[in-house]
Each structure stands twice: as C-alpha cells, then as structure tokens.
C-alpha positions, 0 to 999 in steps of 0.5 A: 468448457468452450474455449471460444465463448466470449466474455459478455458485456460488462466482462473484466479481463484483470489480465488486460493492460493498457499498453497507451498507459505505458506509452505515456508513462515512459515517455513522461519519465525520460530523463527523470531520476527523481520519479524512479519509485512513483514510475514503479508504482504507477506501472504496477498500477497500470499492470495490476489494476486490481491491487490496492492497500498500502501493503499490497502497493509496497509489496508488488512495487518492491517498497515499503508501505511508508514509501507507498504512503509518502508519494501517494497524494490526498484522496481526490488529489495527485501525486508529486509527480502527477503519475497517479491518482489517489481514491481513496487512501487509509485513515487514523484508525485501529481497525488495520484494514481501515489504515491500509486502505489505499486505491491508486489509479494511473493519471495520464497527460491524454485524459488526465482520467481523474476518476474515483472509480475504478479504472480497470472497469474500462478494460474490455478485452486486450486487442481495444488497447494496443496502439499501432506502430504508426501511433507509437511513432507520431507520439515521439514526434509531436513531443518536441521537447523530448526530441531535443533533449535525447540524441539520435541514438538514444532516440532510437532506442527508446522508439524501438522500445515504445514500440515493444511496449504498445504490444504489451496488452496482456499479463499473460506468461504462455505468450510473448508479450505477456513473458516481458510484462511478467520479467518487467515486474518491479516487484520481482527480486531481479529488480529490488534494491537489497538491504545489506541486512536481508536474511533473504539470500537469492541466487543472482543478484539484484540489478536494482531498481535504476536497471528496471527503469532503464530495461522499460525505457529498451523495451527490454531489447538489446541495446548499445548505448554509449554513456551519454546515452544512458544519461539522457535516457535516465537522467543520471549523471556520468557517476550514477551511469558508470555506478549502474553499469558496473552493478549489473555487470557484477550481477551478471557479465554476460548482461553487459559487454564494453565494446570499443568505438574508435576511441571511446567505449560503448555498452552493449545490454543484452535485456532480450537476451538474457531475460526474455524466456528465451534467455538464459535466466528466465527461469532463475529470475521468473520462478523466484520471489524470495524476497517478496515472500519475506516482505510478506512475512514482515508485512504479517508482523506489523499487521498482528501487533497491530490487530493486538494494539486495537484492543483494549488490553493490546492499547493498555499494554503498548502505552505502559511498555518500553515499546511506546517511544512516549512511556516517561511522559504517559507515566508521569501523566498517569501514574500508578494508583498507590493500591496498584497490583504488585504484579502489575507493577512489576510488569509496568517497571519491566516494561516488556509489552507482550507480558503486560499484554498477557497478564491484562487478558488473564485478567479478562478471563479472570472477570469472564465474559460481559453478559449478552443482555443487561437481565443478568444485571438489572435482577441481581441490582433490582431496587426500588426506585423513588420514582416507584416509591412516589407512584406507591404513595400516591395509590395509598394517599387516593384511597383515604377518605375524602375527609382525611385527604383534605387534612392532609393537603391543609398540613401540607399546604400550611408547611408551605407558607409557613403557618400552623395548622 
C-alpha cells in the first residue's frame, strides 16, 4: 500500500483531534471543581468523537451510565455547565439499545457549535486543527477574568501547558503528542476513583480524577506549584489540595517532591517525567485497563437482564419476583387467580426472579411455537358464519317459484305489522 496516498474529500480521520476544542475546554474549567466530571466527558467527546451510548460515554470517561445520564442536558439541549451538546439521548423502552442510545458533542464559547450532526464529520486531517503559540497566547490574554483570578505562577504554568495541548492534534501513540492524548485518557485506571469494594486489583495506585484535571491543566509538564497555586488552578480549598497531594504521593513518591522555599513549601510534579513514554511508568499506566474491562463486564450484566426483561416472560418474571422494589403493591393489585398453578405459586412465593423466568419459557416450549400463517388456525376453527348462512338463504329463497315468493314476502310483511295473514 502506498503510504503517501492522501485521503480524499469527505476522508474521517477518527484519529484526529481538535487541539481549539482542548484550548477552550481547560481554559473554561480553571478554577472550577465542580465541573470535574462533565470536563471528563466533554475531553473524551473531543477526543473520541466516535464514541456514543450511555455505557459507551461511562466506559471511556471512567463513570457510571447513571452519572452519564444525570449531566447530559435533553436532546436539543445543553449540559449544566454548558460543556456539551446533547443529540440525541436513550428513551423509555425495552429494546437496551434504544435506552442506551446517547450522542454528545463538545460546545464550545468560539462557535457555540450546536449542531445535531456529527461534529467529528468536520475533521479533515490533523495539520487544519492545531492552533499556533501565538494564538494560544493571545487567547489567555484576551481573558481577562482568568487573568485576575490565578497568579503569575499559576498563570505560567497553565500557559506552557495550553501550549502543550494546542500540538495535541492526533490519538496516535507511535508519536509524541499522540502518547500524551493517550496518558491523559480519563478513562484509564491511572486516573479512576477506586471503589473500596472493586475485586479489580491494580498495581499502582490510582491518582483519581482530581489528579487528571490538574495533569490537563500542566499540559502533563513538570511542574512546581506552591499550594495556593494549586487551588487557583482547581478551585479546591487549602484541605482538597493537601488531601490530592498527599494522594498521589502514596501513589507514587517519586510524582511529587516537597521542596523548601525560604519559609514555606512548594510541590515539585513530575507529570513528563513519570508519564510520558519516556517516564518510568508508562508502560505500567498505558498497557493496563483493568478496570475498565471489569466495568465492561458489569456493563454486560446490566445489559442481558435487560435483554431478558424486555420479553414477555423476562417482564412476567421481574414483576412477580423479590427483585421488583414494588412486588407487595403489584400482588395486591394482581393477585393470584385461586386455580393458579401450584407450582407457580410457589415460585411467586419464593420470589427468586430467574426460576420464575424459567418455568415461564418451559411453559413457552410446552405450548410450541405460534404458527407462522393464521391457516393453521382458521382450518382447525373453520365454521359457518351467519353471514354464510344468509347469502345460502337468499340463493334458496330466489330459486322458488314467483308465486310461492309473493306468499312468502305477504307473511312476512303481515309479521311486521302485526296483522294475520
């Protein structure tokens, strides 16, 4: 194959990212804690533009599909924070895809791009979407607001890493920008916050997601921040930065070092150190996934008892069973008829779902198959109908003599008013 051939026109690089969309999404989300999650799922929106689905947006953002659900907007509608854009989002159904079914697109404060289509259409080819030093740079200046509220230091340090994210432009791990956009994966172990109950054992520990919002605010640099810093940058209090520098130094001591300024302390973060391929985890961090494999493997459960609830036998069963959270009120609306099958209400008193499920398709098998065609039923049901019997009467009545049809029709007529013939 040759490896110069260009892609032609109308060509989607799915590998292709907008590094003016990352630019807009950090700068909006300094110094604000509280989007945390929604700036998660709206970088992987920017990143992975061809992921979609409820499960799928939980999965590659490192959440749950009930988070997922709760911060994106109506369809046609926004987000709380305003980050993304909702196409089209799952309906009340019992088909699971129907249910699932979730487009989000990144809304940006340069376009405000609103549109129902897909926005990774656009996408022609990584060079078109990097934005220049000099752009990155006039950026932070015409912000004014962001400007007072960080300090020189902090300032700095989020203009190098702006900087470091407008040559983002590919999800590509062979080159160098493509190995950060691949580290800075919210999704990835590294970053997830840890149930205390995960059968998931990983080997490091996980930084959390406060961590990944500060590693795309460095631009996954080396940095030194004091602890003011750190909250400006944030928008954590003195407590939440001391709790997240504590953590990632339990995760991993040689991330962060305290280092002595005069009379107070600063924090040195090796981000490009430790993570970057040349770091000395990348390999630990990149290669593993666990825990995003084994929130698939929920994701599967949840997914085939709902396959099985949207039949017949599965709804039948789920309704009579203790895993119904409303069983007391539907059996007292419905109660068993007093001819019930013994065995089936034993298994309703058990309550246990996947019996009552059980003995509902062995009923099914019992019965066998619906005919294909209604032939099979209308020869076995055949019967004359009065209709049929009329258009026979009629045939009889016509082939009479016309004498004994007058007769007929004077009785008939002499019923009707009441008179003898």
């Amino acid at each position: 194959m040759d490896s110069t051939h260009q892609a032609g026109p109308g060509h989607v690089d799915l590998d292709a990212v907008n590094s003016a969309d990352l630019i807009d999404l950090v700068t909006r989300s300094v110094g604000r804690s509280e989007v945390l999650t929604e700036q998660a799922l709206s970088w992987t929106a920017i990143t992975r533009p061809y992921i979609s689905g409820t499960r799928g947006f939980a999965r590659w953002t490192g959440t749950t599909d009930k988070v997922v659900r709760e911060i994106a907007g109506p369809t046609g509608g926004l987000s709380s924070s305003k980050f993304l854009w909702t196409t089209t989002r799952g309906v009340s159904s019992a088909v699971q895809e129907e249910r699932d079914s979730m487009e989000l697109r990144y809304s940006d404060t340069r376009t405000q791009n609103r549109s129902t289509s897909s926005n990774y259409s656009k996408l022609s080819g990584p060079g078109a979407l990097a934005l220049g030093e000099k752009e990155v740079l006039e950026k932070i200046k015409s912000n004014a607001v962001l400007s007072a509220r960080i300090g020189d230091r902090a300032h700095e340090v989020l203009v190098n890493g702006l900087k470091t994210l407008s040559t983002l432009t590919e999800l590509d791990c062979t080159t160098g920008p493509g190995q950060i956009l691949t580290m800075l994966d919210p999704g990835l172990d590294l970053w997830s916050e840890v149930d205390d109950d995960n059968a998931v054992k990983t080997a490091v520990i996980s930084l959390g997601r406060r961590a990944w919002s500060l590693a795309v605010l460095c631009g996954l640099e080396d940095v030194v921040l004091s602890v003011s810093d750190i909250e400006e940058l944030t928008g954590l209090s003195k407590r939440g930065v001391q709790a997240l520098l504590a953590r990632m130094t339990k995760a991993n001591p040689l991330l962060v070092q305290k280092v002595r300024k005069g009379r107070s302390f600063e924090y040195a973060i090796y981000w490009a150190s430790c993570f970057r391929r040349s770091g000395d985890w990348w390999d630990d961090c990149y290669d593993r996934d666990l825990i995003r494999k084994a929130r698939a493997a929920k994701d599967r459960v949840v997914q085939e008892t709902s396959a099985r609830r949207g039949t017949g036998p599965g709804y039948i069963a789920y309704l009579h069973s203790t895993a119904n959270p409303r069983r007391a009120e539907y059996l007292e609306a419905n109660p068993l008829p007093e001819d019930a099958d013994g065995a089936w209400r034993a298994l309703v008193e058990a309550g246990d779902e996947m019996e009552l499920y059980a003995y509902l398709r062995a009923q099914e098998a019992e019965a066998g198959p619906v005919p294909s065609t209604p032939e099979v039923l209308t020869e076995e049901t055949a019967v004359v109908r009065p209709a049929q019997e009329s258009l026979g009467q009629k045939e009889e009545f016509m082939a009479l003599p016309d004498g004994e049809r007058q007769q007929i029709l004077a009785a008939m007529r002499a019923r009707v008013v009441g008179v003898a013939v």
